[in-house]
DRENMAR-147478 format. One record per residue (C-alpha): residue number from 1; chain; x, z, y. Coordinates in Angstrom, 1 decimal. Layout:
BEGIN
+------+------+--------+--------+--------+
! sevo ! zaba !      u !      w !      v !
+------+------+--------+--------+--------+
!  NUM !    A !      X !      Z !      Y !
...
+------+------+--------+--------+--------+
//
This chain:
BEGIN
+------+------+--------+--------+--------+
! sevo ! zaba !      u !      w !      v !
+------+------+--------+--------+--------+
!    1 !    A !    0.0 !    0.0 !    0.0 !
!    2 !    A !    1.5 !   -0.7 !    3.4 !
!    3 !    A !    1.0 !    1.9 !    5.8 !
!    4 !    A !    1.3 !    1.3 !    9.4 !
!    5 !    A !    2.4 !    4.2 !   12.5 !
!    6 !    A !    0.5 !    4.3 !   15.4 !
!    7 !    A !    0.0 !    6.9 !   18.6 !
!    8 !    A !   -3.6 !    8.3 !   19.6 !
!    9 !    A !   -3.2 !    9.6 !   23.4 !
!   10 !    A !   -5.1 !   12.1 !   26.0 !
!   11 !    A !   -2.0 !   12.4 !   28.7 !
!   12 !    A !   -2.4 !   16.1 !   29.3 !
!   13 !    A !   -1.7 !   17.8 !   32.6 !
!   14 !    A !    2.1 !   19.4 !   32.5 !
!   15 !    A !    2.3 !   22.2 !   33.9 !
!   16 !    A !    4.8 !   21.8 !   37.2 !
!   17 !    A !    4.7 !   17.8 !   37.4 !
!   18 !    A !    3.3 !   15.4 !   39.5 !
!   19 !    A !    1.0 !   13.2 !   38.2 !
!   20 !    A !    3.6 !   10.1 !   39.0 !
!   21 !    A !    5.7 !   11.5 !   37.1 !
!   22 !    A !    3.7 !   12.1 !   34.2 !
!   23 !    A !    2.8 !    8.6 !   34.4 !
!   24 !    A !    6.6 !    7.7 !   34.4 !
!   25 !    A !    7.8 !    9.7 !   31.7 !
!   26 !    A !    4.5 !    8.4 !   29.5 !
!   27 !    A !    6.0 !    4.7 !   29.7 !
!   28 !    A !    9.2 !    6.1 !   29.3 !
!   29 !    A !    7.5 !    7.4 !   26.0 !
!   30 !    A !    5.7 !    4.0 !   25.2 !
!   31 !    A !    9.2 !    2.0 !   25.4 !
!   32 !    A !   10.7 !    3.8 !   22.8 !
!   33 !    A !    7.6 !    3.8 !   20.5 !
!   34 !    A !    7.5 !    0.1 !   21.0 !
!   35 !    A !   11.4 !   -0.2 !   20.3 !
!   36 !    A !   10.5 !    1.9 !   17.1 !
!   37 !    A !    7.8 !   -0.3 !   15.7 !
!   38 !    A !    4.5 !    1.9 !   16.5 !
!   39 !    A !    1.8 !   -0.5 !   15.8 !
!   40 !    A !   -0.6 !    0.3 !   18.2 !
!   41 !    A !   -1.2 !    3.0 !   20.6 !
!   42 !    A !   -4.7 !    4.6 !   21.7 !
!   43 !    A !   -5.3 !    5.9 !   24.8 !
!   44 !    A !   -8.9 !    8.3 !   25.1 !
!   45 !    A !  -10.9 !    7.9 !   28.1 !
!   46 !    A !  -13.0 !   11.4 !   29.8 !
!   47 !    A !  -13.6 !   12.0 !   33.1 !
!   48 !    A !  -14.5 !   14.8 !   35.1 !
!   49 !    A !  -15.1 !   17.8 !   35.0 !
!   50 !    A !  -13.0 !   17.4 !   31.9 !
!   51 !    A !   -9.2 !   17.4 !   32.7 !
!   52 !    A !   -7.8 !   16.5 !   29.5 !
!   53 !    A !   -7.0 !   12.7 !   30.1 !
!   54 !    A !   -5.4 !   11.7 !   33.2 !
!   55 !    A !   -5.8 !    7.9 !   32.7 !
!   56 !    A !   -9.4 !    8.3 !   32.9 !
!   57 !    A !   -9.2 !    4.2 !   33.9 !
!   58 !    A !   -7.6 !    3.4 !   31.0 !
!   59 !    A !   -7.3 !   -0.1 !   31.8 !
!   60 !    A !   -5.0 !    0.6 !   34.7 !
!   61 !    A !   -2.5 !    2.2 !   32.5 !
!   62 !    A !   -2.2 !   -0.1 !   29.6 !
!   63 !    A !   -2.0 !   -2.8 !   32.5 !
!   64 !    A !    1.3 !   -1.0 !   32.7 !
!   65 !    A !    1.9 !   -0.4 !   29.0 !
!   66 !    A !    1.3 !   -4.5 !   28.7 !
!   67 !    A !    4.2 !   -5.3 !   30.9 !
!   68 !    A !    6.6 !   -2.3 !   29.7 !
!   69 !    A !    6.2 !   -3.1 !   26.0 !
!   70 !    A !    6.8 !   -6.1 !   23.6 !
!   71 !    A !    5.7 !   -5.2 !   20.3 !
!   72 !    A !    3.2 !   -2.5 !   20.5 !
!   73 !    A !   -0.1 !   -3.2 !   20.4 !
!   74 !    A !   -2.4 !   -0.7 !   22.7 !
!   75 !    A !   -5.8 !    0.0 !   24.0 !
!   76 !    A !   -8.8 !    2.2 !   24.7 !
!   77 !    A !   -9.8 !    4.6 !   21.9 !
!   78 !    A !  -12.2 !    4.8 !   23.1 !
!   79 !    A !  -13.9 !    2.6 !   26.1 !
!   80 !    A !  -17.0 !    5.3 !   26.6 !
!   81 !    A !  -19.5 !    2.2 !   26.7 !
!   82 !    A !  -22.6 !    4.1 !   28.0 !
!   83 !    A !  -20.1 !    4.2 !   31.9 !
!   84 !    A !  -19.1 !    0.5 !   31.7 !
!   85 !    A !  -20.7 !   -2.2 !   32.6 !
!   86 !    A !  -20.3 !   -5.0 !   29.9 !
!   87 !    A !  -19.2 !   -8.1 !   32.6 !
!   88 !    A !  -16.9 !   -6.2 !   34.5 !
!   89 !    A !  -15.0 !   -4.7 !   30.6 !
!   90 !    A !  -15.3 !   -8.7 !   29.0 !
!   91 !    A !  -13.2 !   -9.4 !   32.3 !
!   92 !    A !  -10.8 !   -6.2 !   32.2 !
!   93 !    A !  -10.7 !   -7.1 !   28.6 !
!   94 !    A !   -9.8 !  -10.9 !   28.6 !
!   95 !    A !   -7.1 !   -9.6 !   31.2 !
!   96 !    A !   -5.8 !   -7.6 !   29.6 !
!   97 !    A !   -5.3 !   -9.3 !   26.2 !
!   98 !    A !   -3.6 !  -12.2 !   28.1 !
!   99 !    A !   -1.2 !  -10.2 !   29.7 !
!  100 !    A !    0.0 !   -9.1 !   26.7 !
!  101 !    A !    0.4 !  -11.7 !   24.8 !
!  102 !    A !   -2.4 !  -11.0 !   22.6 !
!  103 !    A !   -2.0 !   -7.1 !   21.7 !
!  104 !    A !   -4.7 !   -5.5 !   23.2 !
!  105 !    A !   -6.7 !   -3.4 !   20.6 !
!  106 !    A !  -10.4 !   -2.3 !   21.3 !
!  107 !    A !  -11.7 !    1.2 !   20.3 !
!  108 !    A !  -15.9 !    2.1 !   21.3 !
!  109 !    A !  -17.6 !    5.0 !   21.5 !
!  110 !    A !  -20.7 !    6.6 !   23.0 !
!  111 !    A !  -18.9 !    9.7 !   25.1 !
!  112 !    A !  -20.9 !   13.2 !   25.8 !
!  113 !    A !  -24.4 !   13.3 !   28.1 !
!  114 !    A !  -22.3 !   15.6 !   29.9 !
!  115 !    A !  -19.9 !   13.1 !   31.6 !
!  116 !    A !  -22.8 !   11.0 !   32.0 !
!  117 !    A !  -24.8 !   13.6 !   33.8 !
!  118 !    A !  -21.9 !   13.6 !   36.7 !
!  119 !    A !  -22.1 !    9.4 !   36.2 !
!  120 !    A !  -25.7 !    9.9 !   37.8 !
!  121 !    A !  -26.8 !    8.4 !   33.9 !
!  122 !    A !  -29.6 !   10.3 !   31.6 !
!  123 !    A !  -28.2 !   13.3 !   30.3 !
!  124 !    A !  -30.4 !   12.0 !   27.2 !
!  125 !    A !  -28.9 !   11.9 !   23.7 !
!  126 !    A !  -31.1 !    8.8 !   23.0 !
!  127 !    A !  -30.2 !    6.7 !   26.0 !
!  128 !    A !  -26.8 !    7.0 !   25.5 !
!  129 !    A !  -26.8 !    5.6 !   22.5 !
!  130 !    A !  -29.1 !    3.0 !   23.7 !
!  131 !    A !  -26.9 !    2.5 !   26.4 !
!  132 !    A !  -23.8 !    1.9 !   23.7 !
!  133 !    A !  -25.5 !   -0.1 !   21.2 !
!  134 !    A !  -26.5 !   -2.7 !   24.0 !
!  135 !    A !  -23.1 !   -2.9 !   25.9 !
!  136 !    A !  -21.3 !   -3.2 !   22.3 !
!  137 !    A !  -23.6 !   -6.1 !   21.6 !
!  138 !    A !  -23.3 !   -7.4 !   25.1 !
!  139 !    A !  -19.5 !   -7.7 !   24.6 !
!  140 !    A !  -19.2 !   -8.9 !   21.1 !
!  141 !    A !  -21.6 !  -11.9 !   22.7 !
!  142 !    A !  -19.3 !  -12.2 !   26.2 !
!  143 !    A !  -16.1 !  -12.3 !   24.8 !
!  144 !    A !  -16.4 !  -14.7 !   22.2 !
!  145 !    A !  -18.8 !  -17.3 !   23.6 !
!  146 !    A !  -18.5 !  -19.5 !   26.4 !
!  147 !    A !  -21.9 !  -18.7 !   28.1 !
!  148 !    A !  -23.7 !  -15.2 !   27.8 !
!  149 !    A !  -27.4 !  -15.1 !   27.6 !
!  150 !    A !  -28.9 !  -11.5 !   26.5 !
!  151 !    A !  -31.6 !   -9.0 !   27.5 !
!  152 !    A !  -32.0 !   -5.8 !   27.1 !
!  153 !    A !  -33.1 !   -2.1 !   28.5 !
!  154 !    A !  -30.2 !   -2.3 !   31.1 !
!  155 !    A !  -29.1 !   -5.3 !   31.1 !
!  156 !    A !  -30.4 !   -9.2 !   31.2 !
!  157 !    A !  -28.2 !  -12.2 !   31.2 !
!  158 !    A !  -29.5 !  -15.8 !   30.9 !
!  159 !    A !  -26.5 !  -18.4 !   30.6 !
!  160 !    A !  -23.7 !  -16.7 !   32.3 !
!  161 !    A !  -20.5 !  -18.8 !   32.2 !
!  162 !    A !  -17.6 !  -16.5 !   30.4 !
!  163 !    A !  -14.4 !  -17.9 !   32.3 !
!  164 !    A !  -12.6 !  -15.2 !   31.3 !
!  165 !    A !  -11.5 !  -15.7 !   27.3 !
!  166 !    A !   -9.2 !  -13.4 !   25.1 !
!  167 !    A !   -6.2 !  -15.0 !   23.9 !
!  168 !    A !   -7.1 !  -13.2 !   19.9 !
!  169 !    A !  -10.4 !  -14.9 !   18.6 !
!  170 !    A !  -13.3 !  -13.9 !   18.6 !
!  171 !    A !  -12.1 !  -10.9 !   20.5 !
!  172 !    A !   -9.6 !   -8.0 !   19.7 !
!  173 !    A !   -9.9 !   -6.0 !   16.7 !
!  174 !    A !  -12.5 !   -3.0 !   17.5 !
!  175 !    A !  -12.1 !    0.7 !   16.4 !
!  176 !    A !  -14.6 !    3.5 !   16.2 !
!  177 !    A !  -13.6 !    6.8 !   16.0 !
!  178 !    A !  -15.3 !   10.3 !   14.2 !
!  179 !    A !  -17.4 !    8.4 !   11.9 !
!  180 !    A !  -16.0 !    6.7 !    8.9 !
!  181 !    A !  -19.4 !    5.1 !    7.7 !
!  182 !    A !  -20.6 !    3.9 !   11.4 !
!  183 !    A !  -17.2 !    2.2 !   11.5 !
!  184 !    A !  -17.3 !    0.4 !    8.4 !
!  185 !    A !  -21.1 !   -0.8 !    9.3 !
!  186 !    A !  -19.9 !   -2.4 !   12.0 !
!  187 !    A !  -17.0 !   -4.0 !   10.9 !
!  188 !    A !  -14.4 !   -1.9 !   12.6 !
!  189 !    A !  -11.4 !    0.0 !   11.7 !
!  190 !    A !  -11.4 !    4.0 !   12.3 !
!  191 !    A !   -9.4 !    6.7 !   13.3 !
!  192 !    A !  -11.0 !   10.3 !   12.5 !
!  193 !    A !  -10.1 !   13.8 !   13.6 !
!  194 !    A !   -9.9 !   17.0 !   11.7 !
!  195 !    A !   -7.7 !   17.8 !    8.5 !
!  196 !    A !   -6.7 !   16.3 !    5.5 !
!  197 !    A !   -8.9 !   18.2 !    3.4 !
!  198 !    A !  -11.8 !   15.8 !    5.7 !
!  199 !    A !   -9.0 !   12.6 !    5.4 !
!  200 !    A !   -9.5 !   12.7 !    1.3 !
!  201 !    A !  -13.3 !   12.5 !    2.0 !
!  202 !    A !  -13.5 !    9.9 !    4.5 !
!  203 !    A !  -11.3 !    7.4 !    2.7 !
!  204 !    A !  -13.7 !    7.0 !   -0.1 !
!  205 !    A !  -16.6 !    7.1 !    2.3 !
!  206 !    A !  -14.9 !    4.2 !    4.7 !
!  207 !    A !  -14.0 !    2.0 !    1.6 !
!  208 !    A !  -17.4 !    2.3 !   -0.4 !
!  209 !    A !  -19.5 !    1.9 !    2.8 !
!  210 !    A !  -17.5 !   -1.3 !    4.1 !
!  211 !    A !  -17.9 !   -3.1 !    0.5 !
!  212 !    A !  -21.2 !   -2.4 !    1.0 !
!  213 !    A !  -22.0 !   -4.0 !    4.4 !
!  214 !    A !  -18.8 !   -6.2 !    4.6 !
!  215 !    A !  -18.1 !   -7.2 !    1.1 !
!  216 !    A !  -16.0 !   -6.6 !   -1.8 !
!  217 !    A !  -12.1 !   -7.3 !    0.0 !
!  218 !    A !  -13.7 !   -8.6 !    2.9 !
!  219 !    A !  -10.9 !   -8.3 !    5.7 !
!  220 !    A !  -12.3 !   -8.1 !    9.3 !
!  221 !    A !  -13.4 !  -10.6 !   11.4 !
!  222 !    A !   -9.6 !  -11.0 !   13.2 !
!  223 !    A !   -8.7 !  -11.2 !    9.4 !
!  224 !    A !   -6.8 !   -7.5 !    9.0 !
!  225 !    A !   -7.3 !   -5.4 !    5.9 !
!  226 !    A !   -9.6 !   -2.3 !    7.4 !
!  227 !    A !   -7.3 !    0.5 !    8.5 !
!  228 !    A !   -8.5 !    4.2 !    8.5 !
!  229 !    A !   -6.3 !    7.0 !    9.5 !
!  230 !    A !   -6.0 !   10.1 !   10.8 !
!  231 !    A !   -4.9 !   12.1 !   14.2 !
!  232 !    A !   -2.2 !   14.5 !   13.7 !
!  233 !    A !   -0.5 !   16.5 !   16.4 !
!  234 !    A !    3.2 !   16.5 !   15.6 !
!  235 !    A !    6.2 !   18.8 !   17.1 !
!  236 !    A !    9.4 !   18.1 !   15.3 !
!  237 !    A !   12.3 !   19.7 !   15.7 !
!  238 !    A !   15.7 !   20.0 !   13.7 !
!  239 !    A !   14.1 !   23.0 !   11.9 !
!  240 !    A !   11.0 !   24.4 !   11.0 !
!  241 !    A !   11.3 !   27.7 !   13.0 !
!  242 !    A !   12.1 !   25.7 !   16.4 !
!  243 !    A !    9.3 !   23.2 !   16.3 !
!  244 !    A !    6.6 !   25.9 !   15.6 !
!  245 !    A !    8.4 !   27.7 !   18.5 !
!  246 !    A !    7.0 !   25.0 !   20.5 !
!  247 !    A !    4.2 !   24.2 !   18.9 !
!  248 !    A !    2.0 !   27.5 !   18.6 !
!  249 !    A !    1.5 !   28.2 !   22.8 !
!  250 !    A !    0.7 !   24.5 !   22.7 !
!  251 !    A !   -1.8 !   24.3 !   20.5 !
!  252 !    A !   -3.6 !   27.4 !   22.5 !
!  253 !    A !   -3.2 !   25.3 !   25.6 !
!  254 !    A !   -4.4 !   22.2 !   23.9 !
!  255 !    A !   -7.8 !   23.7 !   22.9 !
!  256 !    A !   -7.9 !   25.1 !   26.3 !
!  257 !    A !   -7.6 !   21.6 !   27.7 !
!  258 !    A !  -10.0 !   20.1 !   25.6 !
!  259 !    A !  -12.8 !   22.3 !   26.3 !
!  260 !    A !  -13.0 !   24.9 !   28.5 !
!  261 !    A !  -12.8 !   23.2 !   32.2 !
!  262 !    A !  -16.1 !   21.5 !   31.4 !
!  263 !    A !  -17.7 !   24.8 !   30.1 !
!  264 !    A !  -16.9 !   26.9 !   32.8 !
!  265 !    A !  -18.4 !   23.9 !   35.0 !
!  266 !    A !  -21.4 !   23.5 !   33.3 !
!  267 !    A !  -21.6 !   27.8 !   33.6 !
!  268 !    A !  -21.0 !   27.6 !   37.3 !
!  269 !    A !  -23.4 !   24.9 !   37.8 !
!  270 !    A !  -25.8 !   26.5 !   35.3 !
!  271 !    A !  -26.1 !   23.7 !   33.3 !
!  272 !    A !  -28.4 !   25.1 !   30.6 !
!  273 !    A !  -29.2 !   21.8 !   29.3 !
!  274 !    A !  -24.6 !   21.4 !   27.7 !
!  275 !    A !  -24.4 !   24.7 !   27.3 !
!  276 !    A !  -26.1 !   25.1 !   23.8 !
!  277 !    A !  -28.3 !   22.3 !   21.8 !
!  278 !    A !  -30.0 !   22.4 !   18.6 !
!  279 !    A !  -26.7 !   21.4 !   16.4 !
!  280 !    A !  -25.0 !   24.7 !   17.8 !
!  281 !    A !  -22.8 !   22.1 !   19.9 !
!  282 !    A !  -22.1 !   22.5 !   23.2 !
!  283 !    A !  -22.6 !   19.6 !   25.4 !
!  284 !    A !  -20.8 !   16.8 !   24.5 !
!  285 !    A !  -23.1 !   15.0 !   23.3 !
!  286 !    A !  -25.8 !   16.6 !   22.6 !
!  287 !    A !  -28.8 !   16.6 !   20.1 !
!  288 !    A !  -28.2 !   14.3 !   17.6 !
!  289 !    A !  -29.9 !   10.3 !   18.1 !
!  290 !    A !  -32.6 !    9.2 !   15.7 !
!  291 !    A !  -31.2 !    5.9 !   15.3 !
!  292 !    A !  -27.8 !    7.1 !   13.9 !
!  293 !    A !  -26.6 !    6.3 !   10.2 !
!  294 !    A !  -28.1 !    9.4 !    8.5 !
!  295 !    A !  -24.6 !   10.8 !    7.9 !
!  296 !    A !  -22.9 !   11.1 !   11.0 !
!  297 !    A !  -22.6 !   14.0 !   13.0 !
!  298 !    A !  -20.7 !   14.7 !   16.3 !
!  299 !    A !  -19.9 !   18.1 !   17.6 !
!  300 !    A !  -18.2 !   19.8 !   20.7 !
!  301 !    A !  -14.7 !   20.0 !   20.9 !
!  302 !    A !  -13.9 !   23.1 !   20.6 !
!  303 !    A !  -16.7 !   23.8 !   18.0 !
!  304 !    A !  -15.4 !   21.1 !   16.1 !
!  305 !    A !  -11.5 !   22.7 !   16.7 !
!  306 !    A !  -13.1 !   26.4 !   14.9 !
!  307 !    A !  -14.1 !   24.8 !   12.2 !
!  308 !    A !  -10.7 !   23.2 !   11.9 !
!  309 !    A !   -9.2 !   26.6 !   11.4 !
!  310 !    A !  -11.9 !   28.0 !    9.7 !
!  311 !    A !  -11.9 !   25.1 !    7.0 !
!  312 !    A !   -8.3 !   25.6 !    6.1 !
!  313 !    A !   -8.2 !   25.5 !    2.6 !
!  314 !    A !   -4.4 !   26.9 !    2.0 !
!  315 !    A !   -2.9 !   28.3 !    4.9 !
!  316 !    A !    0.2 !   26.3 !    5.4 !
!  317 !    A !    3.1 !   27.6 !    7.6 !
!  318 !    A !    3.8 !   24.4 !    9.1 !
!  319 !    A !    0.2 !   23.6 !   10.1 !
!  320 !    A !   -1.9 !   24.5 !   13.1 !
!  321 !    A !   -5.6 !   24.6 !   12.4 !
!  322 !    A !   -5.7 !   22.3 !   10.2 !
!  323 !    A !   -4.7 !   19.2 !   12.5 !
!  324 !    A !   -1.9 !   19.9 !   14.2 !
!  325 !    A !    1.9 !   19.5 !   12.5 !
!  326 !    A !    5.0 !   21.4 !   13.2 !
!  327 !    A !    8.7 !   21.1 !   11.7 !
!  328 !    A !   11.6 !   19.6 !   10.7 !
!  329 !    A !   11.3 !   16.0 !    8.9 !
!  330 !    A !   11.9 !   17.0 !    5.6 !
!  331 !    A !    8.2 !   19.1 !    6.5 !
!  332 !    A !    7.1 !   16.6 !    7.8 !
!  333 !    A !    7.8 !   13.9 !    4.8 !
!  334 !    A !    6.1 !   16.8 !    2.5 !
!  335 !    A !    3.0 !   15.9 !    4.5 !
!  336 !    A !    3.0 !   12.7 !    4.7 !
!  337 !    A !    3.0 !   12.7 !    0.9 !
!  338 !    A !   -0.1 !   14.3 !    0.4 !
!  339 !    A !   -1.1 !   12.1 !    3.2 !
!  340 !    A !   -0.4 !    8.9 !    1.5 !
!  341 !    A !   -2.2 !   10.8 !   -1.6 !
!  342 !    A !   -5.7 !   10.1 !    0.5 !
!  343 !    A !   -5.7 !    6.3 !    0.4 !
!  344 !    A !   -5.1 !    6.3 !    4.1 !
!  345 !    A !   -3.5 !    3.1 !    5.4 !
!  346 !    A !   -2.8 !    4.1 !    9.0 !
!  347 !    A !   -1.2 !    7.6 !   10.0 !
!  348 !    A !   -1.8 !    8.4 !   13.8 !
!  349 !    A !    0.4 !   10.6 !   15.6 !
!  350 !    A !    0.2 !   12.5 !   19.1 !
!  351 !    A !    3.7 !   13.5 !   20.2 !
!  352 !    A !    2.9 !   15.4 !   23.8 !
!  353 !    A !    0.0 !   17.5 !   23.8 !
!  354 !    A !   -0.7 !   21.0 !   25.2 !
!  355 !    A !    2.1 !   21.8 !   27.1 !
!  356 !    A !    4.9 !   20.3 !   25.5 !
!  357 !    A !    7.4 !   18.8 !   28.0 !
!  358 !    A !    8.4 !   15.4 !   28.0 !
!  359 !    A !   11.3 !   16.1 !   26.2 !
!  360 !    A !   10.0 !   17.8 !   23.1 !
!  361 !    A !    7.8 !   14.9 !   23.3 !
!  362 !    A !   11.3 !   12.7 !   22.9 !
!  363 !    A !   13.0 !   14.7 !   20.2 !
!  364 !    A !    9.4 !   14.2 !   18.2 !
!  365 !    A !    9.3 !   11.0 !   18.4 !
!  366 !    A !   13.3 !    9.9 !   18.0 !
!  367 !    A !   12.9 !   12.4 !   14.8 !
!  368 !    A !    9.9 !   10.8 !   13.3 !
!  369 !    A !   11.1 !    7.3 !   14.2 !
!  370 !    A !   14.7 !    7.8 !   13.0 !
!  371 !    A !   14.3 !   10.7 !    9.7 !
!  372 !    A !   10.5 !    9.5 !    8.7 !
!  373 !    A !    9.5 !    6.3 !    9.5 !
!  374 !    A !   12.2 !    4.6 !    7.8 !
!  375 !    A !   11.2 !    5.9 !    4.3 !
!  376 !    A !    7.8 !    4.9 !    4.1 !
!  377 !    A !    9.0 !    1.3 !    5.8 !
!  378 !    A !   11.6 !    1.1 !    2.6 !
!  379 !    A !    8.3 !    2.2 !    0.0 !
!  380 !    A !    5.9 !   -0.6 !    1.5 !
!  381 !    A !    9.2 !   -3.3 !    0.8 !
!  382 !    A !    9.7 !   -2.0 !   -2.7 !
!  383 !    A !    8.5 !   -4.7 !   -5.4 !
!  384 !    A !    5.5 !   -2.7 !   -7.5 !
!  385 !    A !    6.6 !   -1.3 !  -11.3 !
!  386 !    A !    5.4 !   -3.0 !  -14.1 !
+------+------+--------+--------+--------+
//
């Protein structure tokens, strides 16, 4: 099985740096991934109140990471499609994908009612989905016709010339992240969060449900074998005891991140309707869409991060909560074994999270791309035993 490497992305605030040169240091980042042979990188979108991604317009920065990289492939993961509108992301999209040569990757999701509450949208479980499902459709139709005629709840279009193309036919390969089944549905590859222990359940789920609505071997519609992976927050260090060093105050500041500046908002503001919902969740997206493939589920955050260290199996001294990662590369190599085990074809990484500095973020990913990499590369070459 050939695995690929790639990078899944929030940039973070640091504590004590500018936001230039965060940005600055991030590319810095990006060049030596794409010198490494990363296959793709993912950058999340969220927006205020939350204050975990500072690239909020994605776009913007991968309009960087286009022109910085050669290699790499990149893109949203995901475009919140409920706070785009479809003609102006078909433009930003065919842009983009032209700039680069043809690497731009596409990942879609529905966001939290909360964000779109600020967005002046329907802080309406229902409509936001509606609102995805018809941009998704609109873009699927802009981007790989010549003309775009559709009509829908929020958007009509009656033979609207698409002068803007993507260079990679019909359009970019599409990712959905969360929910293996919804992904394979839809023809998209998939990147989930939480734990191995969910990894070795998803795999099976992903593979049966594409044969079942793509076909037996059927390879996407850019022709790529579906990929499925997994989001792991790595720290590595020469040994074990100096990446968990790291790794342990991070980890508290990385839930921190994720979830608190949009509670304490939503408390201020006394926001009654995010702060609890009838899945126990709080806010992010809220109560759960009937049109939704029966078993998908999306939770809060930090919920969803409790669980993590509640579900842990086998306390494991180098893991955090069950999706975080830290020591030296021979720990590392251990997991990835049990992570090949799964049937997983992708493995995701995120190098600076929390507050881990730029250069922790460095030694990670010069250790991973220099002690780890290599041996999985040298596996994937090696002719299969009879």
């Amino acid at each position: 099985m050939s695995l690929k490497f790639g990078i899944f992305d929030h940039i973070e605030p640091v504590p004590g740096l500018r936001l230039d040169q965060i940005y600055r240091e991030r590319l810095i980042q990006i060049e030596r991934l794409d010198a490494a042979g990363f296959y793709a990188y993912h950058l999340a979108e969220h927006h205020t109140p939350a204050i975990h991604s500072l690239a909020p317009s994605q776009n913007v920065f991968l309009g960087s990471v286009a022109q910085r990289t050669r290699q790499l492939r990149f893109g949203p993961c995901v475009y919140v499609l409920p706070l785009h509108h479809p003609l102006r992301l078909i433009e930003e999209i065919s842009m983009l994908d032209n700039l680069s040569d043809g690497r731009l990757e596409i990942g879609v999701g529905r966001g939290g009612v909360m964000e779109a509450y600020f967005w002046g949208q329907e802080a309406d479980s229902e409509a936001n989905y509606e609102r995805y499902r018809e941009t998704l459709a609109i873009l699927r139709e802009g981007l790989s016709h010549d003309k775009l005629t559709y009509s829908g709840r929020f958007h009509s279009f009656e033979e609207l010339p698409m002068y803007l193309r993507p260079l990679q036919k019909p359009y970019p390969p599409l990712w959905y992240m969360r929910n293996p089944v919804t992904a394979a549905m839809e023809g998209m590859h998939t990147i989930i969060v939480g734990s191995l222990d969910g990894l070795k359940v998803a795999v099976p789920r992903y593979r049966a449900a594409w044969e079942e609505h793509q076909g037996s071997r059927t390879k996407t519609v850019q022709g790529q074998d579906p990929m499925i992976g997994l989001v792991v927050h790595l720290v590595i260090a020469e040994t074990d005891e100096e990446a968990l060093e790291a790794a342990k105050p991070a980890w508290e500041k990385y839930r921190w991140n994720l979830a608190a500046p949009r509670r304490l908002e939503a408390e201020k503001r006394n926001l009654t309707q995010f702060m609890k919902t009838k899945d126990g969740s709080f806010g992010f997206v809220g109560d759960r869409p009937a049109g939704l493939p029966a078993r998908e589920t999306r939770r809060d955050i930090d919920a969803e991060l409790e669980r993590f260290d509640q579900q842990r199996s086998r306390p494991h001294p180098n893991r955090l909560g069950g999706v975080g990662l830290a020591g030296s590369p021979s720990a590392v190599v251990e997991y990835m074994d049990e992570y090949l085990s799964t049937g997983a074809n992708y493995f995701v990484c995120s190098f600076q999270w929390g507050d881990l500095s730029h250069a922790q973020a460095m030694r990670s990913i010069e250790l991973f791309a220099t002690e780890v990499m290599p041996k999985y590369r040298a596996r994937a070459t090696e002719p299969a035993k009879r």
